[in-house]
BADO-509964 format. One record per residue (C-alpha): residue in one letter; x, y, z. Coordinates in steps of 0.001 Angstrom, whole numbers, plus 500000, padded with zeros to 6 digits. Example, Ala and Ser with C-alpha at 12.3 -4.5 7.8 and 13.67 -1.06 7.14 Angstrom:
BEGIN
A512300495500507800;S513670498940507140;
***
This chain:
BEGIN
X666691705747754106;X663440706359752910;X662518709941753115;X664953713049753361;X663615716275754332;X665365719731752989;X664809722558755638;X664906725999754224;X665316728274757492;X665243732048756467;X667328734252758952;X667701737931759183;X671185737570758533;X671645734081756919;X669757731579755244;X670480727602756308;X669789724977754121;X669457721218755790;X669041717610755106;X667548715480757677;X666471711812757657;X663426710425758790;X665178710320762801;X665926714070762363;X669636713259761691;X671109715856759914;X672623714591757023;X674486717982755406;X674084721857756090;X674712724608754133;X674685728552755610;X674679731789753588;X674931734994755096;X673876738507753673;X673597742077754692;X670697743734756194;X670296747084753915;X670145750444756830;X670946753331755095;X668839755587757423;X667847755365761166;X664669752978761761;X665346751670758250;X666375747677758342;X665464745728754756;X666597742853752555;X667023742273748916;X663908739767748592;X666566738685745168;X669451737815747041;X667657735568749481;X666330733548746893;X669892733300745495;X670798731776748596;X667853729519749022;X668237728058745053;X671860727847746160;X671360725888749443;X669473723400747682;X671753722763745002;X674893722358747136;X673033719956749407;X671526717907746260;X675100718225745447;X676869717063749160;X674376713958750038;X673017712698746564;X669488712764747810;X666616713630745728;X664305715120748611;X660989713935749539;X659764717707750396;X660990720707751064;X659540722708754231;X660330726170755148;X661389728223758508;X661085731769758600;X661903735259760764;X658745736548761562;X656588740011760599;X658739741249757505;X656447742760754513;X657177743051750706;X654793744900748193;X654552742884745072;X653058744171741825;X650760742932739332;X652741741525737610;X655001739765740808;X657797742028740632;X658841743296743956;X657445747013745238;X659658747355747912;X662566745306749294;X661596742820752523;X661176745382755526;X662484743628758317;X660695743103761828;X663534745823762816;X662656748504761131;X661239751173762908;X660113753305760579;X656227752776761612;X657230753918765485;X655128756848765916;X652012755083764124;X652638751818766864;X652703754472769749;X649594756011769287;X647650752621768438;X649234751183771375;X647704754357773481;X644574753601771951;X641660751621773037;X641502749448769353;X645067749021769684;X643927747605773339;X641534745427771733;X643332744675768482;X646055743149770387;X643663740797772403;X641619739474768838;X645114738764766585;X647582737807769870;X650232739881768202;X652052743086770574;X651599746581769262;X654755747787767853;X656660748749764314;X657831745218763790;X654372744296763183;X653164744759759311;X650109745385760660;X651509748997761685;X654031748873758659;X650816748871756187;X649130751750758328;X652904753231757779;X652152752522754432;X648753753926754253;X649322757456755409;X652683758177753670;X652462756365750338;X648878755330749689;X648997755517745909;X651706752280746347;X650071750439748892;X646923750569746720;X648666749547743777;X650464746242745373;X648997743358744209;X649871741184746966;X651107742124750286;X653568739352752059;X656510738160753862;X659967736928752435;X658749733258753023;X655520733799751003;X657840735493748440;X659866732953747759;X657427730426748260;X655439732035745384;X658974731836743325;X658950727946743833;X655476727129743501;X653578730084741651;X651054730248744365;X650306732928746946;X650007731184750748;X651104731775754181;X650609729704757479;X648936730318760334;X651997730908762314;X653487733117760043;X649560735053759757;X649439735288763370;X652287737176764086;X650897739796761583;X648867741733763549;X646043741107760612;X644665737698762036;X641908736600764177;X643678734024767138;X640721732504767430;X638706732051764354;X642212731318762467;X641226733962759492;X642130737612759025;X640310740115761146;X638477741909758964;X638789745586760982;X642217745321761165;X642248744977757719;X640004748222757244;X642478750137759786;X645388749214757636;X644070750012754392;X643657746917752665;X641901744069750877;X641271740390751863;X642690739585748227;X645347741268748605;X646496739160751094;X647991735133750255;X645385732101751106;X645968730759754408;X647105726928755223;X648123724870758065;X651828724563758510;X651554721118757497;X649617721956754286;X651620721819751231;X652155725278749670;X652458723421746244;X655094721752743756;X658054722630742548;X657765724594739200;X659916723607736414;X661553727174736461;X662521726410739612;X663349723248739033;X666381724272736702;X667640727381739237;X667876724667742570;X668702721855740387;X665999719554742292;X663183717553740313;X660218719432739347;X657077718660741267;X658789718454744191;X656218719094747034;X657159722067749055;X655342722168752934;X654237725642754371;X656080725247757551;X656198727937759379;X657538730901761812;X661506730149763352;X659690731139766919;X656965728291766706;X658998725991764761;X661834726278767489;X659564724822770399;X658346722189767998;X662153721318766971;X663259721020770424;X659814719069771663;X659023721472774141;X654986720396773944;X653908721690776534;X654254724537779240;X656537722892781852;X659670724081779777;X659971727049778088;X662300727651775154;X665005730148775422;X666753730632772016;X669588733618771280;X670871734608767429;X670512737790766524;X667692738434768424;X666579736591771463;X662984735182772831;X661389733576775197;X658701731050774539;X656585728414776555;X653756725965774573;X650483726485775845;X647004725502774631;X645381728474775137;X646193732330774450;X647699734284777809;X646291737420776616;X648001740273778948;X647354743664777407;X650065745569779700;X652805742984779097;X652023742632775549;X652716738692775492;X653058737194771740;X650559734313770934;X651168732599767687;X649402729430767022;X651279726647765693;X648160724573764923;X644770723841766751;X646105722569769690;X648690724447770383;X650128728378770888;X653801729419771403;X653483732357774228;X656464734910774978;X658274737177774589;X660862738484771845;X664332741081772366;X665419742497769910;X669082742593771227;X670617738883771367;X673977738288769549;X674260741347767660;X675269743118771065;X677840740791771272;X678760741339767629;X678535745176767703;X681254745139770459;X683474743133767937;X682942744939765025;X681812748966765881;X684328748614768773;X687063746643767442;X687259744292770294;X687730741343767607;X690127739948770350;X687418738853772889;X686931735157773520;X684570732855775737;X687458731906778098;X688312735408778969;X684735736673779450;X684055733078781199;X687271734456783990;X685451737489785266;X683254736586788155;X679470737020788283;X678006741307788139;X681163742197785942;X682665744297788821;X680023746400789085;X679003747129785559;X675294747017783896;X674846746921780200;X671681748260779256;X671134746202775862;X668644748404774000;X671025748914770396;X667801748420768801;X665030749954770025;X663203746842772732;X659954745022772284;X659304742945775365;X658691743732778161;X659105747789777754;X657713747926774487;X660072751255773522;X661137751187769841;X662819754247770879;X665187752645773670;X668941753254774086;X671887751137775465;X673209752414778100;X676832751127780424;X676327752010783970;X678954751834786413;X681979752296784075;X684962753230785762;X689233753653784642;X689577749340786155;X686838748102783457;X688320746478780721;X686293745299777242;X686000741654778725;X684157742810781885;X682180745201778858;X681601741573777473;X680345739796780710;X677950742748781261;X676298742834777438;X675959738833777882;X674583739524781720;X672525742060780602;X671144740385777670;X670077737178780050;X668276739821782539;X666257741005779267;X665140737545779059;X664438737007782876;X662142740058782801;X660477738582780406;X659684735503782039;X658446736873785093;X655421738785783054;X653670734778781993;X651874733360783910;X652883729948784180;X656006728633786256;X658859726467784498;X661154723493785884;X663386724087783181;X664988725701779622;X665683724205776538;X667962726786774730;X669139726771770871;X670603729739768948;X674120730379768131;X674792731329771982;X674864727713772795;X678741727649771731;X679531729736774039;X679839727813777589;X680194731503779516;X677083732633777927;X674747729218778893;X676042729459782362;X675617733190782658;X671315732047781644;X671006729324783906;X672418731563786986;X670191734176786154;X667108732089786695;X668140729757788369;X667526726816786482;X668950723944784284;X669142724416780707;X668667721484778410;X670842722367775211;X669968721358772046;X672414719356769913;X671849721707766856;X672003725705766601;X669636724715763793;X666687724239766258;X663985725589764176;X665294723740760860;X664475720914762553;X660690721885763706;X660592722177760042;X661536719023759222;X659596717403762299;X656507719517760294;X657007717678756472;X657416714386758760;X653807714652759844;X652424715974756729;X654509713125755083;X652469710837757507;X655843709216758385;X654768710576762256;X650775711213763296;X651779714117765670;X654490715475767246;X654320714084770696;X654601710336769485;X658378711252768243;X658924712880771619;X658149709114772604;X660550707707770523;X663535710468770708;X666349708664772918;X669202711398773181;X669419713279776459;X670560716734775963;X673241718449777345;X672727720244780323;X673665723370782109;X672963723770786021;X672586726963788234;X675369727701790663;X673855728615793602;X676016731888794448;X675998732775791044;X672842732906791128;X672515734986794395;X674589737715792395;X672174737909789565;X669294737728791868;X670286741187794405;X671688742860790824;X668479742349788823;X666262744574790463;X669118747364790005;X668863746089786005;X665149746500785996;X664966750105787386;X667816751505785133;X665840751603781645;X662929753705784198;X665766755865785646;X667553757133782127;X664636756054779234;
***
């Protein structure tokens, strides 16, 4: 072997650690989980201190597992959260997540607005409280004497990057879903830095995702156990980095993935600027955008009927047994507020239909139904027409739920082999900075290994198709 790549994917509710070899063979994995700190409504943040922890300890127990001294080290990343950091690099605040809601009322009335119009069509990034371009603003107007005293305003993956390599830098993926950069210059827009209250420098230098962020420092060195001067890649945003792990290159297939939250995501080379819908453009590089659509309800609805309900008894098979439209039931998936395509922070779940027969498995089939339709909807607001999905996310080991998708629209899914889909756009990334690949399509050349796939049922599908419309209307009839 002559180069191994470590992946560092940061999750909202895990970090993964990989190892992959130059064919994108994953060699060992490592997963850490943590809480996500909500002690009020709206309010959704992480200890910035215990996901380092779980990063240093990632790379020590793969170091450990495979032997390997890596190459480089690239980074994956949840998009939009925001830390404060002080002069001297101490943490303000913990990492406010792209759930928290706190900045609602601000993201209503900029989305009412004609800027907020016109700053969504210069930075490509939807109007709403998950972007830190309304949590600064948030910032701005109810603590301005800590705002002005941060000396560096930045995500979890600039944090930490800044922990391995003692410099300040973010990639354009990662900048671009900020609501602070310029889609088509590739720089921060300068009035949406005025609106939010703050400076150029107090912002980290911008890089490619295939720039290195720097080397590893020989304090961090001795907490991961690696050598020092490792070089560490950028890399870049989990949404971006999940089209370029599965190879979707283009806009004939869009990307489907569900964990905690779900999206929907086609390649394109050019921005599909819709300022109703709200679409999300985030550039990957210069030729190429990932356009969607994000939910903010994926596998935690599935997980909040397990845990707040104490259904801890439901299983694929069961669900899998009840036919197509749950007997009548529609789950409303809104636990969390929605982004696309309503664009309601404010949103509630709702079960319609619920009568004495209904059982928690058909309660199952309906959250997994109803999170598929969120998806759907969001499809139908891009503009360009697809032949087929390829899907990643932990949903993928669940048969029911990857059936329940392709029924819905009606089309095969192509499943990726690894729930760890953006951990390997990362790796795919340090490959091409490595120069071990020129660019990303000439591995899509060489990759052999069909995927697994997943093909409509036609009367399924018919099911989905009269009950969708019914779906659509409900959030109009009780929002």
């Amino acid at each position: 072997m002559n180069k191994a790549i470590f992946a560092i994917d940061l999750g909202t509710t895990a970090t993964k650690v990989l190892a992959f070899d130059e064919q994108l063979n994953v060699l060992a994995k490592f997963s850490q989980s943590y809480p996500i700190l909500s002690t009020s409504d709206g309010f959704q943040e992480q200890e910035p201190a215990v996901l380092f922890h779980a990063v240093c300890e990632g790379l020590k127990f793969i170091a450990r597992q495979t032997g390997i001294v890596p190459d480089r080290l690239c980074f994956s990343s949840a998009m939009h959260s925001l830390i404060l950091v002080g002069k001297n690099h101490e943490p303000l605040t913990n990492a406010i997540l792209w759930s928290d809601i706190r900045s609602a009322e601000i993201a209503e009335r900029l989305r009412a607005s004609d800027w907020g119009k016109e700053i969504y069509a210069v930075s490509g990034t939807p109007v709403h409280p998950m972007s830190p371009l309304c949590k600064l603003r948030w910032f701005r107007e109810k603590y301005p004497a800590l705002l002005s005293s941060a000396s560096k305003l930045v995500s979890i993956k600039d944090y930490i990057l800044f922990l391995l390599t003692g410099a300040w830098c973010t990639d354009w993926s990662m900048a671009s879903a900020t609501g602070l950069w310029d889609i088509l210059t590739n720089d921060w827009h300068p009035e949406a830095l005025v609106w939010a209250g703050i400076s150029r420098e107090q912002l980290p230098a911008l890089g490619k995702v295939t720039d290195l962020a720097g080397y590893l420092t020989n304090e961090a060195a001795e907490k991961t156990q690696l050598p020092s001067g490792t070089p560490i890649v950028l890399g870049g945003s989990d949404g971006c980095l999940a089209n370029l792990g599965a190879l979707v290159l283009d806009a004939q297939t869009a990307c489907v993935s569900i964990g905690t939250s779900g999206a929907y995501r086609c390649t394109v080379a050019a921005p599909a600027i819709d300022v109703e819908a709200q679409l999300f453009n985030y550039r990957i590089d210069e030729k190429r955008l990932v356009c969607g659509g994000a939910t903010n309800n994926g596998g935690n609805v599935y997980q909040w009927l397990r845990e707040q309900w104490g259904w801890s008894s439901l299983d694929d098979k069961s669900i899998g047994s009840i036919a197509p439209g749950a007997e009548g039931l529609f789950f409303l998936p809104y636990l969390l507020g929605e982004r696309a395509p309503i664009w309601d922070a404010r949103a509630s779940g709702a079960i319609i239909g619920l009568k004495w027969k209904h059982t928690p498995v058909q309660v199952a089939r309906a959250a997994m139904e109803g999170v598929a339709y969120s998806l759907y909807q969001i499809s139908r607001k891009l503009p360009m027409p697809v032949s087929a999905l390829s899907v990643g996310g932990g949903f993928t080991q669940s048969p029911t739920w990857l059936q329940i998708l392709s029924d819905v629209f009606n089309l095969p899914l192509l499943i990726q082999d690894s729930a760890e889909i953006s951990a390997r756009g990362a790796a795919l990334i340090a490959l091409k900075q490595a120069g071990v690949i020129a660019d990303y399509d000439l591995f899509l050349a060489t990759e052999a290994s069909e995927p697994l796939r997943v093909y409509p049922i036609a009367e399924n599908h018919e099911v989905y198709r009269r009950n969708f419309p019914v779906f659509e209307g409900m959030y109009m009839k009780i929002g």
